[in-house]
C-alpha positions in Angstrom: 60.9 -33.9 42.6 58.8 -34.9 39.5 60.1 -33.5 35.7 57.3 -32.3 33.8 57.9 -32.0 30.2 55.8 -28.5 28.7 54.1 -28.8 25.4 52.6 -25.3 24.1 50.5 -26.0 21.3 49.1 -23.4 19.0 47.5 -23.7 15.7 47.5 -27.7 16.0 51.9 -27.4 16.2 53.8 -27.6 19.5 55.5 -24.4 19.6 58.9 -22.8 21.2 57.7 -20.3 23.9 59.6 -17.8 24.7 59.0 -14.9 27.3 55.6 -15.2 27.1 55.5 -13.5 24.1 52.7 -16.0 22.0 52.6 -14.0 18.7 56.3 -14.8 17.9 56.1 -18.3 19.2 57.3 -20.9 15.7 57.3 -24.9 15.4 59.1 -26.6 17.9 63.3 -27.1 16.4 64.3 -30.3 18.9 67.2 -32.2 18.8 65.0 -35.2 20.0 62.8 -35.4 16.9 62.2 -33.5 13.8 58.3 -33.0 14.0 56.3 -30.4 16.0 53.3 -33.0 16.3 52.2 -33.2 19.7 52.3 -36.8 20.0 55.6 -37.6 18.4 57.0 -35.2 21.1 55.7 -37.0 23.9 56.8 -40.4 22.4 60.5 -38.2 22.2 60.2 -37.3 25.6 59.4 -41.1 26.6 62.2 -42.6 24.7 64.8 -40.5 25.7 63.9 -39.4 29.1 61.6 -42.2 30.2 59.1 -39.5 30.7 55.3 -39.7 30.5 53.6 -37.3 32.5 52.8 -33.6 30.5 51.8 -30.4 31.1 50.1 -29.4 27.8 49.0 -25.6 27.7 46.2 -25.2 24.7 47.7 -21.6 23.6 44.9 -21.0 21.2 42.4 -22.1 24.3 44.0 -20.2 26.4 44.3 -16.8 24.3 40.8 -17.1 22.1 38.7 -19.6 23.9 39.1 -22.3 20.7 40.7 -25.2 22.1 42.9 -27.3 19.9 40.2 -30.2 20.7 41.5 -32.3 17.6 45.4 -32.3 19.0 44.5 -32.3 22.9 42.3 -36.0 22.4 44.8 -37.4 20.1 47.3 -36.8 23.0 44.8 -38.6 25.5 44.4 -41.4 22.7 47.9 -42.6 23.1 47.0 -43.3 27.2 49.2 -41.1 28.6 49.7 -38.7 31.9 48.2 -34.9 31.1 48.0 -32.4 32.9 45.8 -29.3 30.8 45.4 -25.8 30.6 43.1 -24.9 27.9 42.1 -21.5 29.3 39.6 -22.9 31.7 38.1 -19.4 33.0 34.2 -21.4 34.4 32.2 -24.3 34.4 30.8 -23.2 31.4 34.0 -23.3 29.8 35.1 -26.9 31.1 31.5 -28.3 29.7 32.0 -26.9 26.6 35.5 -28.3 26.4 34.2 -32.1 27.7 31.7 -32.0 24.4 34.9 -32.4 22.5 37.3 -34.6 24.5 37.6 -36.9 27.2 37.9 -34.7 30.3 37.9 -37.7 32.7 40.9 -38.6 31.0 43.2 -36.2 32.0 45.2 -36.1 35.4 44.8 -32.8 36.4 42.9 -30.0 34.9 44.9 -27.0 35.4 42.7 -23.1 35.8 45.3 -20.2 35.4 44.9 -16.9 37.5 45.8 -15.2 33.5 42.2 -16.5 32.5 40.4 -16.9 35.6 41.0 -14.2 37.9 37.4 -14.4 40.2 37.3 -16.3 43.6 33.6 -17.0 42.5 34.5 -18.7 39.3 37.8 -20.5 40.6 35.4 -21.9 43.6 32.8 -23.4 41.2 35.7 -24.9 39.0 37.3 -26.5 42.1 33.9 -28.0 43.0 33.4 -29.6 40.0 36.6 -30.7 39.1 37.7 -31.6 42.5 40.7 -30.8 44.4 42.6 -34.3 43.4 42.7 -33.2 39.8 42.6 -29.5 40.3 45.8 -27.4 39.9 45.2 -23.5 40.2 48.3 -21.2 38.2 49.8 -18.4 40.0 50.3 -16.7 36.7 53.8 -13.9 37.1 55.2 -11.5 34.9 58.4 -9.9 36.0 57.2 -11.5 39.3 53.5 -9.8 38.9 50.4 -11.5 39.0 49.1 -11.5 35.2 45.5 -11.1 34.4 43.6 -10.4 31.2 43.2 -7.0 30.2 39.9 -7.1 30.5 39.8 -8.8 34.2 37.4 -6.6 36.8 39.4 -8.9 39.7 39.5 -8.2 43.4 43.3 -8.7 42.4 44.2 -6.1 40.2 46.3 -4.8 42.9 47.4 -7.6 44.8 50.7 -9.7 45.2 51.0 -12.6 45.2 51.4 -14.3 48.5 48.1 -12.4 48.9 46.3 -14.3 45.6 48.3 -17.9 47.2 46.6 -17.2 50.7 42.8 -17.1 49.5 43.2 -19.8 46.9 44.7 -22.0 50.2 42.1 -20.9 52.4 39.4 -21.9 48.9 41.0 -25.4 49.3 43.2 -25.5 46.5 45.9 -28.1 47.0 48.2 -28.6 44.3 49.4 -24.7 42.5 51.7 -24.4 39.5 54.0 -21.0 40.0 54.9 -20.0 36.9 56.9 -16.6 35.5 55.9 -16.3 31.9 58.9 -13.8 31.2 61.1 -16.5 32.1 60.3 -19.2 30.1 62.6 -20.1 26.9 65.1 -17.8 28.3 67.6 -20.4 29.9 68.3 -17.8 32.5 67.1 -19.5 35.7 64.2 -19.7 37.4 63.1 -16.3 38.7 60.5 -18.2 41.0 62.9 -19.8 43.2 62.3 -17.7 46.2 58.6 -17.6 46.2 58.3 -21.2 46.1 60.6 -21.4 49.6 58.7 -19.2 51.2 55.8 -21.2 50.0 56.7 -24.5 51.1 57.7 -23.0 54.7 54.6 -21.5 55.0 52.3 -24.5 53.8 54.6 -27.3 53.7 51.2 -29.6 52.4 50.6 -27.8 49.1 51.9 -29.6 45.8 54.1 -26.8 44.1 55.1 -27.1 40.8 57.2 -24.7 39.0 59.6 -24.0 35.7 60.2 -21.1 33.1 64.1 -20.5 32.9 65.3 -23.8 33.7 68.7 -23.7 31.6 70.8 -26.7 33.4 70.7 -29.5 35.9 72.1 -26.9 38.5 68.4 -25.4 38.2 67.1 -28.4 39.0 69.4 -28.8 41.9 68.8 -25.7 43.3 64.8 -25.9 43.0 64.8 -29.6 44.8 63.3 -29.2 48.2 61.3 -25.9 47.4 59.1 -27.6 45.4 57.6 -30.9 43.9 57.7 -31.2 40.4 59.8 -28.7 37.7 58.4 -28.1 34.0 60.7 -27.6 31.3 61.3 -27.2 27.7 63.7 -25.5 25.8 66.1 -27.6 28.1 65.2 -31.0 27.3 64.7 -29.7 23.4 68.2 -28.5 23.3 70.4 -30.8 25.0 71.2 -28.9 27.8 69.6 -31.4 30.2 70.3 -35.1 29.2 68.7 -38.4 30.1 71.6 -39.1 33.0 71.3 -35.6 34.5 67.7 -36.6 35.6 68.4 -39.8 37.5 68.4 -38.0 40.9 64.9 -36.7 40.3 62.9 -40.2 39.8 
């Protein structure tokens, strides 16, 4: 089982998230280095963890559709492992985004249900991206699917095994299941039981998961349900140390 470090960046800063609530988020306050730069994080994370692979999510992509394109191709610069969601809701968007940075670059290109909520549009994406790099986000809240505001989406009223089914049956291959009101609350991962049933019913898709991880117990408890774990707060504070993370290499 892979650890994923998470970076939210927003305003050019990597920022705490908590419960998914962005217009509170502040600067980064790590025990592992005293800046909220981007790269200086994932040099932290590297030294002390041995850690190079990222998941960054582009909160100002994500939320306005203005990509923090100076930050996102300094972190591809230093030749590391990214894996990005910058609010990728078309093909339109991605183009736009690959006039700025080195797309080709990045490991995976990750298309959240929050911003792109249309089998139509996710189909077109995984064409063009392909489904090696592709990751498609079953976005929760309170264990809810969570769309824009604005989303006209054949799945305004579904659940979400219903959403993982068609994305399967799409081709999708590798999904990130992620509860928004979890994360930076150290209370657990909320997710744990949707990700079993996942991997029982398709025991060949990648699953990745986090929000809540508080302790290595977590992580224990998440091994064998799924294939990689991103966390935060955890690593920032010193609740999860370099030696707790030997048994996941």
């Amino acid at each position: 089982m892979r650890i994923i470090p998470v970076l939210d960046v927003l305003n050019g800063r990597v920022v705490r998230g908590v419960a998914g609530q962005r217009d509170s988020y502040q600067p980064i306050q790590s025990l592992l280095t005293p800046s909220s730069d981007a790269r200086e994080i994932c040099r932290a994370f590297e030294r002390e963890f041995g850690l190079n692979e990222y998941y960054v999510a582009d909160l100002d992509g994500i939320e306005r559709g203005i990509p923090n394109t100076r930050v996102l191709q300094d972190i591809l610069d230093v030749g590391i492992s990214i894996w990005l969601d910058a609010g990728f809701s078309s093909v339109s968007r991605l183009h736009a985004l690959q006039q700025h940075i080195e797309l080709e670059k990045l490991a995976r290109i990750i298309v959240g249900l929050e911003c792109c909520a249309e089998l139509a549009d996710l189909r077109s994406l995984l064409e063009v991206i392909g489904t090696n790099r592709f990751v498609f986000s079953l976005d929760l809240k309170n264990e809810m699917p969570l769309l824009a505001d604005n989303a006209c989406s054949q799945w305004a009223q579904a659940m979400p095994l219903e959403i993982v089914q068609q994305v399967v049956e799409l081709g999708v291959q590798s999904m990130i299941v992620l509860d928004l009101a979890a994360v930076g609350m150290g209370a657990g991962t909320p997710t744990l039981d949707l990700c079993r049933q996942l991997k029982q019913e398709y025991p060949w898709l990648e699953i990745i998961t986090g929000g809540g991880v508080n302790c290595v117990d977590d992580l224990m408890e998440l091994e064998g349900h799924c294939d990689g774990v991103l966390i935060a707060s955890a690593l920032h504070d010193g609740r999860i140390l370099p030696a707790d993370l030997t048994r996941f290499r």
